[in-house]
N, C-alpha and C positions, 0 to 999 in steps of 0.2 A: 308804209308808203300809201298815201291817200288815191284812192282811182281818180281818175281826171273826167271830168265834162265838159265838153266845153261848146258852148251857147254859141249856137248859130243869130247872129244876127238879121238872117237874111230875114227869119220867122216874126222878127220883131218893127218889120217895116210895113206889114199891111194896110188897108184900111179899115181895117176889121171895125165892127163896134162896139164900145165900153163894153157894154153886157155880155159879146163875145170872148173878150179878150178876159172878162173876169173870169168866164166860163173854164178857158184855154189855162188859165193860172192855176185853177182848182185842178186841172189834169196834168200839169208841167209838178206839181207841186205832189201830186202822189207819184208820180215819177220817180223825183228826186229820194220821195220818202223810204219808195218798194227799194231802191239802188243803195242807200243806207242800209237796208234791214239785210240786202245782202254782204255788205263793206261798210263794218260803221262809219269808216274814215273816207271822206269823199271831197274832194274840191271840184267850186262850179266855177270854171273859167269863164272871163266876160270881155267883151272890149270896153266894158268903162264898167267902174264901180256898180253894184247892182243898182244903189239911192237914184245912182243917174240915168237907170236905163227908163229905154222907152219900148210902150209894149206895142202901140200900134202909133202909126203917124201920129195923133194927137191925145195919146192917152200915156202916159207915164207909171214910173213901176212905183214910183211919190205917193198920185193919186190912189194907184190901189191900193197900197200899203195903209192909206187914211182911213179905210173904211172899216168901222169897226167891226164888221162883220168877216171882216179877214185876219182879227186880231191872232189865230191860233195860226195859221198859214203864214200869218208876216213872222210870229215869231220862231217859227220853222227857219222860213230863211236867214233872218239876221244870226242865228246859231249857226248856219252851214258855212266853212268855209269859202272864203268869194277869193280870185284871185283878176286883178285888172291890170295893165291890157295884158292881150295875146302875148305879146312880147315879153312876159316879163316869167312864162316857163318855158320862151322854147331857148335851145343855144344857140350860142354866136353862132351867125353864119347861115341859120334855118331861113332868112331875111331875100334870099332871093332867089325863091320860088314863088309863083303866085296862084290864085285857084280862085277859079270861075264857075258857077252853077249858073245856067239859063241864060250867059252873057254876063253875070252880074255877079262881082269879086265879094268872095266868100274866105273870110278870114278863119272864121269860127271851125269852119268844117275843114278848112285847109290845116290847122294846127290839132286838128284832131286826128288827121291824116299823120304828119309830123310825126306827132308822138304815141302811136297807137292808140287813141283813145277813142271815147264817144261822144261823138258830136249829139246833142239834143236841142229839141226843137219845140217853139208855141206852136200848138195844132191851132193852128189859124188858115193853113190853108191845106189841100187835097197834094199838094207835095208835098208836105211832111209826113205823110202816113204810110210812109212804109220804112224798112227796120236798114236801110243802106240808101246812100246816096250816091251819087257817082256826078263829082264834079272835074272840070279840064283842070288839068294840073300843066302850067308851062313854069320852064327855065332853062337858065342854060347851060350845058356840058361840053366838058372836053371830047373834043374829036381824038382819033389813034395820033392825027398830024399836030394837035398840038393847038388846033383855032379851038375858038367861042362857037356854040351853034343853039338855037333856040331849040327846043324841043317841046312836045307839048301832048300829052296823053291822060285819057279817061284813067280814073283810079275808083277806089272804092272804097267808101269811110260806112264803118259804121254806125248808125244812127236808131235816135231813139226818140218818140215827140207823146206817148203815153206808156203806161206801168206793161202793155202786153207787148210792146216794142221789146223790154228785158229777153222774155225767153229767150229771142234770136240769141241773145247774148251772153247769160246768165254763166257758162263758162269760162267764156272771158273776164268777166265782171268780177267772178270767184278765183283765178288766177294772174289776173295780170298785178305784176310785180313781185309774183313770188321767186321767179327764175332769179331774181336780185336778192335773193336770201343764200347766204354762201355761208355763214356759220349756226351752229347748232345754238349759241347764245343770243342771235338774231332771230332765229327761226321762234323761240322760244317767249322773247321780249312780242315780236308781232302776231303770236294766235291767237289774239281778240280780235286783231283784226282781217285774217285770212284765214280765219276757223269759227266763225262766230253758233257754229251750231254746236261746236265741242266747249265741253271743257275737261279741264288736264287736273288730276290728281297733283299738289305739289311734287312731290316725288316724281314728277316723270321728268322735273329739270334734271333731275343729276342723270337723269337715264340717256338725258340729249346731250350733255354737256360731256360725255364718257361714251356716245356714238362711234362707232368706228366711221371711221373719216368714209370708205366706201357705202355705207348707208344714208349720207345725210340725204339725197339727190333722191332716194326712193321712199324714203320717212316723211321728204316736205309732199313728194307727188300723191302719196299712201292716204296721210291726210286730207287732201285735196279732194280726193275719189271719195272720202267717207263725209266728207263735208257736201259735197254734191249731192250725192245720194241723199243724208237727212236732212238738205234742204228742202229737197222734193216728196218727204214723206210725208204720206196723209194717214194722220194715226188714227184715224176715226175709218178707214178702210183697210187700211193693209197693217197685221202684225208686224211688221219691221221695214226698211229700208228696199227699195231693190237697189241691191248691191252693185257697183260697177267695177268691183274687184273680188275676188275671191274672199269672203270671209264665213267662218264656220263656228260650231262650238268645242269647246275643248270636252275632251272625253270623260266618260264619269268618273276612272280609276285617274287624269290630272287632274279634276275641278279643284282638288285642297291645294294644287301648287298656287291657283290664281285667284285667293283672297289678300283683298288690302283693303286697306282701311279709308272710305268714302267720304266724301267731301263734307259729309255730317257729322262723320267721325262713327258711322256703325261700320261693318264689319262684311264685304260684301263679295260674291265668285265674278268675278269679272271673265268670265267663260269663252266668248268669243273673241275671237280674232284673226287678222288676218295676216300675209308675209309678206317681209321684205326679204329681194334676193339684191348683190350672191350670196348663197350660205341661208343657214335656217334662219332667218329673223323672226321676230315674231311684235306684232303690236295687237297689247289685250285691250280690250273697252267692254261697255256694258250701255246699251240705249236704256234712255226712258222715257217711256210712253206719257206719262204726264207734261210732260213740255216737249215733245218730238226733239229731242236732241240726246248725246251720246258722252259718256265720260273718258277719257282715255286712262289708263291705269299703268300702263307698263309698257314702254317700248326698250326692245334689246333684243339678245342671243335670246331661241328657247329657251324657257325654262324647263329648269333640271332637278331634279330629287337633291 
């Protein structure tokens, strides 16, 4: 399930000038890059095709793309899924509610709102730079009696307009859509792209596929916590992870229970690990310091002699 963006219009109306607006692309565009590196799979929602947008009143997203000095950033984009218009991810019915920033109808952030997702933005101007926005959200609701009544109240989207905007986020960014993962062969198909700091021994398919039904919900979250964590490791300072779940190593008299055979094909203890409850669960992995990320090796019951 791709993470959603979805492009506030409102950032692409200024006056800004060319040299700004090239500026503002170069940083929309590490944006985009840093939100990949944490979800390979990413779609940028648009109110019109990207070819067509416009970055400032009289500057086009045409002309920057022409300039061959943008040649590695154009072809960033044109790889990135686009999807146009607004309408065309939200569902029937999402159609009448409307959303206002500053007086001025904001579709972008309004369907960001919608669908839980992140609104992002050309830092073109001093209101895109912070990490939430808060536009008027009106429509209308049923009363207890049965009439129409307008309503209409502040909400809160959150938002992104350069790569330090993420932090605020970087949780969500790393879990949203995984709650939509309900079998162990799903969970299994998607962990390149809601684990992209692990990787999984083949053998730990059959380990997921043979879960007990009461683990799946603590295996995908298990994951999630270990994916966090070596997101955030700086292995040039810190020996390991800081952990955001309990994990340990296994003792000297189990280390022979937890050898298997590595993604190289040597021969390796996969020592640590951490649990899943109820019941003794156990999930073994092994980090490695050469590319700060982690192998998973075995999820199931303890193992046992």
């Amino acid at each position: 399930m791709p993470v959603l963006l979805c492009l506030n219009e409102l950032s692409c109306a200024s006056a800004a000038h060319e040299r700004d607006a090239d500026d503002a692309m170069i940083t929309f565009v590490k944006l985009l890059r840093q939100c990949r590196d944490r979800r390979p799979e990413i779609s940028l929602v648009s109110a019109v095709p990207l070819t067509a947008l416009k970055l400032t009143a009289e500057y086009s997203m045409s002309q920057w793309m022409g300039k061959p000095r943008h040649r590695d950033l154009r072809l960033f984009l044109r790889a990135l899924q686009n999807r146009a218009p607004f309408a065309s991810v939200l569902p029937d019915g999402d159609g009448h509610v409307e959303y206002q920033l500053d007086g001025d109808r904001a579709d972008g952030i309004g369907t960001a709102h919608l669908l839980d997702a992140l609104a992002v933005s050309l830092p073109l101007e001093k209101r895109w730079g912070s990490e939430w926005v808060r536009p008027m959200r009106a429509g209308l609701e049923e009363t207890d009696e049965g009439d129409l009544q307008l309503r209409t109240e502040e909400v809160v989207v959150r938002h992104a307009s350069t790569a330090e905007h993420l932090t605020a986020h970087e949780e969500w960014v790393a879990a949203t859509g995984l709650t939509g993962v309900r079998t162990a062969g799903e969970l299994w198909e998607s962990r390149a792209d809601f684990f992209p700091h692990l990787s999984f021994l083949a053998r730990v398919e059959d380990d997921l596929r043979t879960l007990r039904h009461h683990w799946l919900a603590p295996v995908r979250d298990l994951l999630l916590e270990l994916e966090v964590a070596i997101s955030k490791w700086d292995v040039g300072k810190d020996p390991e992870p800081a952990w955001r779940t309990k994990v340990t190593p296994e003792s000297e008299t189990r280390k022979r229970l937890c050898r298997f055979v590595d993604l190289d094909g040597t021969m390796r203890v996969f020592d640590l690990h951490a649990r899943m409850t109820p019941g003794a669960g156990r999930l073994h992995f092994r980090i490695r310091r050469e590319d700060g990320t982690a192998v998973i090796a075995y999820i199931g019951p303890k193992l046992k002699d």
